[in-house]
N, C-alpha and C positions, 0 to 999 in steps of 0.2 A: 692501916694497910696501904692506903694510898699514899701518900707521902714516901712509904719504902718502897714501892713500885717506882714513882716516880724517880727515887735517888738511885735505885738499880738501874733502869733501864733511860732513865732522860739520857739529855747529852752532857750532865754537869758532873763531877768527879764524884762521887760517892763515897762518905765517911769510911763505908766498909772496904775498899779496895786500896791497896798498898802501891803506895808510889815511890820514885826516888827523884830528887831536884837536879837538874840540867842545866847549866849556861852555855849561854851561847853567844858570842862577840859578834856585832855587826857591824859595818859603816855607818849603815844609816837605818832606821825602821820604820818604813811608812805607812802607814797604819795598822801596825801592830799595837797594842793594847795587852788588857786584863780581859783574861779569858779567852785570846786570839786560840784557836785550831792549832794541833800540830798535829801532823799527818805521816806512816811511812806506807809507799804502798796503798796510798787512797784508804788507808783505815784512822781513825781517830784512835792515837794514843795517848793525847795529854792535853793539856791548855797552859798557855802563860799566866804567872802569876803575878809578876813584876817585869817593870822596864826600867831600866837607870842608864840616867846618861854617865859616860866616863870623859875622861880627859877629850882623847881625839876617835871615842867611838860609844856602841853603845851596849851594854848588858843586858840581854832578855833571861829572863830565872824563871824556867818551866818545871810543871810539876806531870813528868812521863811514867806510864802504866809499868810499874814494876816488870811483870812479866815480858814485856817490851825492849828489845836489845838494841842500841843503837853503836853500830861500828865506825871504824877511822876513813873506812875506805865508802862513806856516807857525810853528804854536805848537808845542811842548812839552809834552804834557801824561802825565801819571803817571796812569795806572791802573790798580787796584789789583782784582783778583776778591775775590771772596766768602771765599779762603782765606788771601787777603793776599799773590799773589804778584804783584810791580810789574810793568809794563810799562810803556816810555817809548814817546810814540807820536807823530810826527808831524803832525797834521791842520792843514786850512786855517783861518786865523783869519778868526774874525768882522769884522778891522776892514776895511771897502772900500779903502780907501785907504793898506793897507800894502803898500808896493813888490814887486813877484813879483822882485826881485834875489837871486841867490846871496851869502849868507852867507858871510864871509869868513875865513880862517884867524886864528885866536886869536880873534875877535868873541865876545861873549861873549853867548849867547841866553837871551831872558828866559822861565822856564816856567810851565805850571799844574798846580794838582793837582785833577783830578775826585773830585766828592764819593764817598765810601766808600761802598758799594753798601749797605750794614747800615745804616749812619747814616740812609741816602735811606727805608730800608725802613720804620727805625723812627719818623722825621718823618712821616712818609705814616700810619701808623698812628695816631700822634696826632691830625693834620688830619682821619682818617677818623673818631676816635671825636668829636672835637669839630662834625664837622658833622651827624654819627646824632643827639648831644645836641640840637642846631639842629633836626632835623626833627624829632624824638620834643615838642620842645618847638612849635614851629608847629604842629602839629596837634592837640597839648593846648589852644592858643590857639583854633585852628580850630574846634575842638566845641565850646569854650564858647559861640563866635558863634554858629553852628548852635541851639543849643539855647537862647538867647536870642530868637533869631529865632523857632522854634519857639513859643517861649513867647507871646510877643507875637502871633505869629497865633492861636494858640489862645483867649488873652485878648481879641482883639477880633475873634473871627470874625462874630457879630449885626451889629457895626456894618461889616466888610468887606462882611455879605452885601447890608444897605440899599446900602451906597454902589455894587455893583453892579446893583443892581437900577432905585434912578437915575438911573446913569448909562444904561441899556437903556429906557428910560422918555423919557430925553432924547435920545438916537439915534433914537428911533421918531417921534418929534415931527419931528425933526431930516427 
């Protein structure tokens, strides 16, 4: 009785539930495996059962819950945590105009791979120190202005103060 418990309700596929096999084409799989999650909607519908490399890409051959529809206007995309554990995951694609039709047995689904969370982390840290460089540098820029400007009022303040004084001479006339 325990054993059937377990194979009903663990997380591993269950003799007694009906499945159909899915491929799915990738660039690249990085840590994808036997067994990897596939996910639509945050629910577990399948696990990979194979990974083969191809020519200039790679086949993952998953084994998804029968009852579980996977349409055209739905991508593949591989995501990976901070520890490196994959997850296949279901979501709706960008393109408008890809057909909401169910995917077909043997069809072969084209996937993505979301950028590596550490990669993103560490790009973002360069764009961060390169745009600090940018402001630490405008504002070096900025005080020179400043201080130019300064300069110049200081250097012609006698003749700023006639010319307002004429012009207050010429509004009174005025």
């Amino acid at each position: 009785i325990t054993a059937i418990l377990v194979l009903l309700f663990g997380e591993r596929q269950s003799p007694f539930r009906s499945t159909r096999t899915v491929y799915i084409k990738f660039p690249e799989t990085p840590g994808v495996g036997t067994n990897t999650p596939i996910q639509n909607k945050g629910i577990l519908i399948g696990r990979v059962t194979s990974v083969r490399s191809d020519d200039d890409s790679v086949l993952v051959i998953a084994e998804i819950n029968a009852d579980q529809e996977i349409r055209h206007n739905q991508v593949c995309r591989i995501s990976t945590s901070l520890l490196g554990d994959a997850v296949l995951r279901f979501v709706r694609s960008n393109d408008p105009n890809a057909p909401e039709t169910p995917v077909e047995p043997g069809e072969v689904i084209k996937g993505v791979v979301a950028p590596d969370p550490i990669q993103v982390v560490s790009d973002l840290q360069q764009s961060l120190s390169e745009a600090i460089g940018s402001v630490a540098k405008t504002s070096e820029d900025l005080d020179q202005v400043v201080r130019r400007i300064g300069n110049l009022l200081k250097s012609n303040e006698q003749r700023i103060d006639r010319i307002i004084a004429q012009t207050d001479e010429t509004m009174a006339v005025v």
